[in-house]
C-alpha positions as CSV (number, residue, x, y, z in Angstrom):
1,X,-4.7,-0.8,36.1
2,X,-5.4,2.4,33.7
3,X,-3.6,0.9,31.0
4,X,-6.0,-0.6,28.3
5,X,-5.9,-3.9,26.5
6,X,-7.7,-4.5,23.2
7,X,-8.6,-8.1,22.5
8,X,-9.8,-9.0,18.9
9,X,-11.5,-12.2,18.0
10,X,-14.1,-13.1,15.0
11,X,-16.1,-15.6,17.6
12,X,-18.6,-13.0,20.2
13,X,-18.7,-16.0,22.5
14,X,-15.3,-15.9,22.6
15,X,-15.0,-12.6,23.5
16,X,-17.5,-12.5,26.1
17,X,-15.8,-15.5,28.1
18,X,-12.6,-12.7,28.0
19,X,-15.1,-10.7,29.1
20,X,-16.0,-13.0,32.2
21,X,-12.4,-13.8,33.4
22,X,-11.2,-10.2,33.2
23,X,-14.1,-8.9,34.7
24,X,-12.5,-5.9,37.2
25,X,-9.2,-6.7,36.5
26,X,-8.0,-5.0,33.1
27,X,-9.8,-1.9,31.2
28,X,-11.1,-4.0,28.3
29,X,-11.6,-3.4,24.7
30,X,-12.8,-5.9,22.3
31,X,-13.3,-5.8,18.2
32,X,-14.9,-8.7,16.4
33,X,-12.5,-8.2,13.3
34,X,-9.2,-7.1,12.2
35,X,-10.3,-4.1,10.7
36,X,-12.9,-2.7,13.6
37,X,-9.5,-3.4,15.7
38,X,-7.8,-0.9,14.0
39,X,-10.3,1.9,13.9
40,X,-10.3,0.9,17.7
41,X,-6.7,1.5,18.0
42,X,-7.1,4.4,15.7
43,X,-9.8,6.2,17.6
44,X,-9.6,5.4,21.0
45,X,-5.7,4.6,21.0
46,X,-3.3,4.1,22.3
47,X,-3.4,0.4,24.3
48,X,-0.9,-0.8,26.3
49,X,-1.9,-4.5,24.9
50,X,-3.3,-5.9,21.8
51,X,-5.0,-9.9,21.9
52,X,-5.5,-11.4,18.3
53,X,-6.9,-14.4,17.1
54,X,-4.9,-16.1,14.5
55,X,-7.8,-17.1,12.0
56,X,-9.8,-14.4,11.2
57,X,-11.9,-13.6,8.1
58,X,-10.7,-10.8,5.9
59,X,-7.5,-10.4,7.9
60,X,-5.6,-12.7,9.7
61,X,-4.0,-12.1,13.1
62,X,-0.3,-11.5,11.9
63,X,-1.3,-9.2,9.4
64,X,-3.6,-7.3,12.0
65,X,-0.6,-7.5,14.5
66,X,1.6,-6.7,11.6
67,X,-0.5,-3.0,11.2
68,X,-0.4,-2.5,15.2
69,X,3.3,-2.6,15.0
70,X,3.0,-0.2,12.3
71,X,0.6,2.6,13.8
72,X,1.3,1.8,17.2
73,X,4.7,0.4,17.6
74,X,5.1,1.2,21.8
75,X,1.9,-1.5,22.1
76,X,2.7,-4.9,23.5
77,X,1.1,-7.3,21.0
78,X,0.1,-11.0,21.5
79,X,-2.0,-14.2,20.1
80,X,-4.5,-16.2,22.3
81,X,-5.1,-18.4,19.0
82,X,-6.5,-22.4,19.3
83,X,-4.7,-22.9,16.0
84,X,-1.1,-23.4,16.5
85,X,0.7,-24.9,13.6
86,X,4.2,-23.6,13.2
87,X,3.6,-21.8,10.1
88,X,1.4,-19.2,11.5
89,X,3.4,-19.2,14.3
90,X,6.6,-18.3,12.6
91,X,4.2,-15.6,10.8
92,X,3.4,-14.0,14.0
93,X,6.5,-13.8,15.3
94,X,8.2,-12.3,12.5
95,X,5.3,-10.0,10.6
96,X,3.8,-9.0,14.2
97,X,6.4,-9.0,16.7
98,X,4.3,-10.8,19.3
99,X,5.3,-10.8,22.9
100,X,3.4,-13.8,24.4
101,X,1.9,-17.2,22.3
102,X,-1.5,-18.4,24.4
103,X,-3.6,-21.3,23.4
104,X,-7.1,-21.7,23.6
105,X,-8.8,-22.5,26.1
106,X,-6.7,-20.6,28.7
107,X,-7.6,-20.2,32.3
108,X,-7.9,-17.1,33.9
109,X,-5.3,-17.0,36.4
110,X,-2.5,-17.8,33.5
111,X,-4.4,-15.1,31.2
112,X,-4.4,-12.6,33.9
113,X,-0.4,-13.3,34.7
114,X,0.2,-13.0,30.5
115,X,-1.4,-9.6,30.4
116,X,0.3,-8.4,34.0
117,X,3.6,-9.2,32.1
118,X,2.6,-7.0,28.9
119,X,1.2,-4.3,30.7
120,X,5.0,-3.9,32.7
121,X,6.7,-4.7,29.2
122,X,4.4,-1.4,27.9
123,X,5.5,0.6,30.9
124,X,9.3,0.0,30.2
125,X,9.0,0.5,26.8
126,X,6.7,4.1,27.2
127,X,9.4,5.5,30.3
128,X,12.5,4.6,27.4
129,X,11.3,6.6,24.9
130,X,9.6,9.4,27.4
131,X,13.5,9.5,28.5
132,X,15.4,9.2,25.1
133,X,13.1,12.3,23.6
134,X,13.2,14.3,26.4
135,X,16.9,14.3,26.2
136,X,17.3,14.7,22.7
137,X,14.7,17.5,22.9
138,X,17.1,19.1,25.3
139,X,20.3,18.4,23.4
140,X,18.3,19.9,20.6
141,X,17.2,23.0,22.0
142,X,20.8,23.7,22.8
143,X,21.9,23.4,19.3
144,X,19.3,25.6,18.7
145,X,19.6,28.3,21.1
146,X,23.3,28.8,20.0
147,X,21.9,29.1,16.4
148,X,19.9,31.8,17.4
149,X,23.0,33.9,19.4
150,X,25.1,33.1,16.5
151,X,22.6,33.7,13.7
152,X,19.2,34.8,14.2
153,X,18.2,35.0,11.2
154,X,18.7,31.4,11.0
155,X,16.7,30.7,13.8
156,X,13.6,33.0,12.9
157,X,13.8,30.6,9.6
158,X,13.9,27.7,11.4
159,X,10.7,28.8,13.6
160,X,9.0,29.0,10.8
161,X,9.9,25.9,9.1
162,X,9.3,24.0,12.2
163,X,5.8,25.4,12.1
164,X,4.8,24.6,8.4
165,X,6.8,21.0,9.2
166,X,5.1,19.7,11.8
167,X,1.3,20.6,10.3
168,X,2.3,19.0,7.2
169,X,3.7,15.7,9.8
170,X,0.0,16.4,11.9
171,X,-2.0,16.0,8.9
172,X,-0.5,12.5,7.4
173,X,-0.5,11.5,11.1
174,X,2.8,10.5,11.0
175,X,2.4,9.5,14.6
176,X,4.9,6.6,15.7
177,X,7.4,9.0,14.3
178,X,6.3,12.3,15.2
179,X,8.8,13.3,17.6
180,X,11.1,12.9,14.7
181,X,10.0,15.2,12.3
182,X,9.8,17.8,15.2
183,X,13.3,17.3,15.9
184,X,14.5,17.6,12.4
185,X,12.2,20.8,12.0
186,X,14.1,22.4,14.7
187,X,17.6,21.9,13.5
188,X,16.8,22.0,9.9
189,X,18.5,25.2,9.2
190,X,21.8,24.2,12.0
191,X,23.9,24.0,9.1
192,X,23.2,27.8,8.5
193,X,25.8,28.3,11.4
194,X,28.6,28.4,9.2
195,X,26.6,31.5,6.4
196,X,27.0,35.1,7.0
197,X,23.6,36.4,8.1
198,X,23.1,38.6,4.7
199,X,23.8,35.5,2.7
200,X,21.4,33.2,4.1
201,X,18.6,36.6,4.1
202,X,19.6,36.9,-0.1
203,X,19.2,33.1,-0.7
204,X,15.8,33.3,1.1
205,X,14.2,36.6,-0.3
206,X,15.5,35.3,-3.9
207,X,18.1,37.4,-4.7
208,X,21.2,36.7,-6.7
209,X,24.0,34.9,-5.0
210,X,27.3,34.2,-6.2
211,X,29.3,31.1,-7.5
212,X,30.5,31.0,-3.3
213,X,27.8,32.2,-2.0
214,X,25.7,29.4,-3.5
215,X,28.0,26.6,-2.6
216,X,27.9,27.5,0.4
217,X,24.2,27.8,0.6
218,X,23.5,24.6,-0.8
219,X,26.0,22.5,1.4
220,X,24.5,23.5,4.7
221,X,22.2,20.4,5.2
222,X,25.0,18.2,4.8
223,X,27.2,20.0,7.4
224,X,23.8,19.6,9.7
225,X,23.1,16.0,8.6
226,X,26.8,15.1,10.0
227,X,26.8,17.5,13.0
228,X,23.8,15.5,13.9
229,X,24.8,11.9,12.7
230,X,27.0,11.9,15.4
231,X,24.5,11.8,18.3
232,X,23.2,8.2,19.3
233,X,19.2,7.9,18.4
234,X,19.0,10.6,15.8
235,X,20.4,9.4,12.9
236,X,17.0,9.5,10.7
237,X,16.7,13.0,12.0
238,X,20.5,13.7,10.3
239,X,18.7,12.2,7.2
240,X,16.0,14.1,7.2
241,X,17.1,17.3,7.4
242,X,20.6,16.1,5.1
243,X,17.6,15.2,2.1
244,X,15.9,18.4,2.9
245,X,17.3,20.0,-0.7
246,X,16.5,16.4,-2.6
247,X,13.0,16.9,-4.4
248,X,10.9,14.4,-3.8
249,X,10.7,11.1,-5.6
250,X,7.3,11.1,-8.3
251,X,5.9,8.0,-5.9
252,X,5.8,9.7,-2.4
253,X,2.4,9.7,-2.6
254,X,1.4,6.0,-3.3
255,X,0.5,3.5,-0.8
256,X,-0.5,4.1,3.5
257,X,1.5,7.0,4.8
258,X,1.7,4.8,8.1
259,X,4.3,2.4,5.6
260,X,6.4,5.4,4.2
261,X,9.9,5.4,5.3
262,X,10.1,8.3,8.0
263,X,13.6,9.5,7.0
264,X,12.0,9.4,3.3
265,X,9.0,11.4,4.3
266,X,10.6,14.0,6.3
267,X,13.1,15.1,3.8
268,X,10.3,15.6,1.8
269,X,8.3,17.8,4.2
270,X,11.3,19.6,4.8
271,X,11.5,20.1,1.4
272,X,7.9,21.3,1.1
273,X,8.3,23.7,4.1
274,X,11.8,25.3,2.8
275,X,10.4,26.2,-0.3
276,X,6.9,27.3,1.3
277,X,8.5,29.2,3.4
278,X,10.5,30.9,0.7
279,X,7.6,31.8,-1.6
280,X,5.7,33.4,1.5
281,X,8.8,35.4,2.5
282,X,8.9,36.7,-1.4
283,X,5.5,37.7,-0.9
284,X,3.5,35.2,-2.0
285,X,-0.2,34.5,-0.6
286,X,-0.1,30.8,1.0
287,X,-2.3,29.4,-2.0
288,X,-0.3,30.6,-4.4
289,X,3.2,29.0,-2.6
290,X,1.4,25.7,-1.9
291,X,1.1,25.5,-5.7
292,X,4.1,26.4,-6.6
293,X,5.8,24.1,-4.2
294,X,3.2,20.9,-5.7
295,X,4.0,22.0,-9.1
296,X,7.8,21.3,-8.3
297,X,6.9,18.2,-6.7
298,X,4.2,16.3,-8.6
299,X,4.7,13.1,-6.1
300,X,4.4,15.3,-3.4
301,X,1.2,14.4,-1.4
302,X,-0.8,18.0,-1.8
303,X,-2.0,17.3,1.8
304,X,1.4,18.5,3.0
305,X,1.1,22.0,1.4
306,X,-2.7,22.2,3.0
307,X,-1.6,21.6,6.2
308,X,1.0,24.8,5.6
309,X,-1.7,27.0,4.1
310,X,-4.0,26.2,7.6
311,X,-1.0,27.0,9.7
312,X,-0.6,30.5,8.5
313,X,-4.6,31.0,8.3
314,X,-4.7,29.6,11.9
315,X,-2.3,32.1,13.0
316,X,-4.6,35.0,13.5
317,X,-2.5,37.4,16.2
318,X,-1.0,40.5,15.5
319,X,2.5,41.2,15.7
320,X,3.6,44.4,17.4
321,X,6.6,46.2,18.6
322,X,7.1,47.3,22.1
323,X,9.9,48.4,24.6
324,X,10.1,45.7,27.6
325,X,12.1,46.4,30.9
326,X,14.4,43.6,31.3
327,X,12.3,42.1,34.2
328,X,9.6,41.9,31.3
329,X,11.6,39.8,28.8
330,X,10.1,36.5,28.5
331,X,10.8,33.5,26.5
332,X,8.9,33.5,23.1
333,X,9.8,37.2,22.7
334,X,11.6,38.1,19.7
335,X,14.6,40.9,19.9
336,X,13.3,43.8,17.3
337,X,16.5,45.8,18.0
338,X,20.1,45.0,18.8
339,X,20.5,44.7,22.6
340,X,23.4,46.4,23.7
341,X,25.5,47.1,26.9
342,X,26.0,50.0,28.6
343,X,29.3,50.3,27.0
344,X,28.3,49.9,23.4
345,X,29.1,46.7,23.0
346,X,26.2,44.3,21.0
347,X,25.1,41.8,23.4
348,X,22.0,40.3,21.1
349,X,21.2,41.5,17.8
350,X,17.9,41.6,16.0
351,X,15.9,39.1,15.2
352,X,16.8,36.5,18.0
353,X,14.1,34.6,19.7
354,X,14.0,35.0,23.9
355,X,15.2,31.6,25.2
356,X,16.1,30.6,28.3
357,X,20.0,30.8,27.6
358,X,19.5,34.7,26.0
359,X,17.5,35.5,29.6
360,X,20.7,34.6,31.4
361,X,23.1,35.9,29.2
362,X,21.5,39.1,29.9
363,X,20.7,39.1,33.5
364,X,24.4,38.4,34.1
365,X,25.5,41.4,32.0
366,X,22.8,43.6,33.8
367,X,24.4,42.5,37.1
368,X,28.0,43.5,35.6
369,X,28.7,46.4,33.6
370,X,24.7,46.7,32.6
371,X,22.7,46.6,30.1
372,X,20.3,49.5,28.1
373,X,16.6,49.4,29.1
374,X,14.1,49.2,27.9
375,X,14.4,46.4,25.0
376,X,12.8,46.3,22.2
377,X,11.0,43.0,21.1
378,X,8.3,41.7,18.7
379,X,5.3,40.3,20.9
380,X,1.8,38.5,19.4
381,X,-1.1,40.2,20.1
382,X,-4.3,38.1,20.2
383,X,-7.6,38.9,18.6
């Protein structure tokens, strides 16, 4: 089997008589404590099953298991305890979630059979949610690619915000929930559908906008939090990017980030990366928008705003502007003038990013009335 199991148990002699009876059978991990478990888990992650002891110094094993569900939620957790009163049974059950309930001493065979069962329970679990987020990353990238034919300079905004977003997610290691916050990144600025494109470019570069024009400006992550409420499995991502104009509460920052409330913490890195975002297209240097946005947010934890700064320092290409034939367009690209048809009529207009559904629009049009070559597009050039 390639999937790992972590036992943890205060007693060595304990652990090697594990060690014995699963001998060739199971890749095998073992920690001697609840806290050299977790840096286990933490650096050498992830396991498919986790084996605690009940009684342990320090930690006991439903707290420990509690923490695994926490940071590793997809792992299959159990207790292989000789203590079995029903109070730290009940414990178990309801702080860690535990699959299986062995008693010491327990013979190989039925050991074996226990972890066989959790290995098969991880598998079911990992193929569910390789499914459910590659199909929301597809329903997603739909929503977003008709953003970007309807309003580009939407999308372009929501590239960026993705970008600063899912740093700022990277560097708290948000990971249980990270698919999540890259999700609500994408389709933070869906609401934008509805805003004339020179609107949504004032509101951005700072310029005054009226009694309307503000209304409207302000009410587009609501219309994006109930667009996206309605799909099954992303309603946290509707909240997120719904709380994305809600500054964030002074106590963010206290307490394990592993124990925040995603849907809390995402609106607040959306938050962060809107108004980021903002102060860099106004001209800011990253420094000096990373303290503007913490000085607007005291609770916000200033790792968040770090991460954003490294982003834009770890994007070292150099943008340039070229004409491409259409059998050159690729996705990635960005238009850098309006694509139009050989009758003059505007087929893409500035500012939209190549996807896959922009490539077909166009190759259809070439092959009907035809298109004007080349096309102009922003590409990165690497150092």
């Amino acid at each position: 089997m390639k999937d790992r199991v972590l036992f943890v148990d205060d007693e060595p002699n304990v652990l090697d008589g594990i060690r014995r009876q699963l001998r060739n059978r199971v890749d095998l991990e073992t920690a001697t404590s609840a806290a050299a478990g977790l840096d286990i888990i933490d650096k050498q992650g992830p396991f498919a099953v986790v084996v605690s002891d009940m009684r342990m110094p320090e930690m006991d094993g439903a707290r420990f298991l509690a923490r695994v569900n926490e940071i590793a939620p997809q792992t299959v957790r159990m207790v292989l305890s000789g203590q079995a009163d029903l109070e730290s049974t009940i414990a178990a059950v309801n702080e860690g979630r535990v699959f299986r309930f062995l008693l010491k001493p327990c013979n190989s065979e039925t050991l074996f059979g226990v972890i066989k069962n959790g290995i098969e329970q991880y598998r079911l679990i990992h193929a569910e949610k390789h499914l459910l987020e590659n199909t929301l990353n597809a329903t997603v990238k739909v929503l977003c690619d008709v953003l970007g034919l309807i309003n580009p300079v939407a999308q372009r905004r929501a590239a960026q915000i993705q970008r600063y977003a899912e740093s700022a997610a990277g560097s708290l290691r948000l990971l249980p929930h990270l698919w999540q916050y890259h999700l609500a990144a994408m389709v933070s600025q869906l609401g934008c559908i509805t805003l004339p494109q020179e609107t949504l470019s004032r509101a951005i570069s700072g310029q005054a906008l009226s009694d309307e024009e503000r209304r409207l400006y302000e009410s587009h992550p609501e219309i994006a939090g109930k667009l996206l409420g309605t799909i099954p499995r992303l309603e946290a991502v509707a909240g997120m990017v719904a709380g994305q104009m809600q500054v964030p509460a002074r106590d963010l920052a206290s307490g394990d980030p592993a124990t925040w409330e995603p849907q809390k913490i995402g609106a607040a890195i959306l938050w962060a990366a809107v108004r980021f975002d903002r102060h860099i297209s106004q001209g800011r240097t990253p420094d000096q928008a990373a303290q503007l946005v913490n000085q607007a947010a005291p609770g916000l934890p200033p790792s968040i705003t770090q991460a954003m700064v490294k982003a834009i320092s770890d994007d070292s290409g150099l943008v340039m502007s070229r004409g491409v034939a259409l059998r050159e367009l690729e996705t990635g690209m960005t238009i850098d003038a309006d694509v139009m048809s050989a009758r003059g009529t505007r087929l893409v207009p500035r500012g939209t990013e190549v996807t896959t559904t922009v490539l077909e629009r166009l190759k259809a049009v070439a092959g009907g009335v035809g298109l004007v070559e080349p096309i102009r597009v922003s590409v990165k050039v690497l150092d």
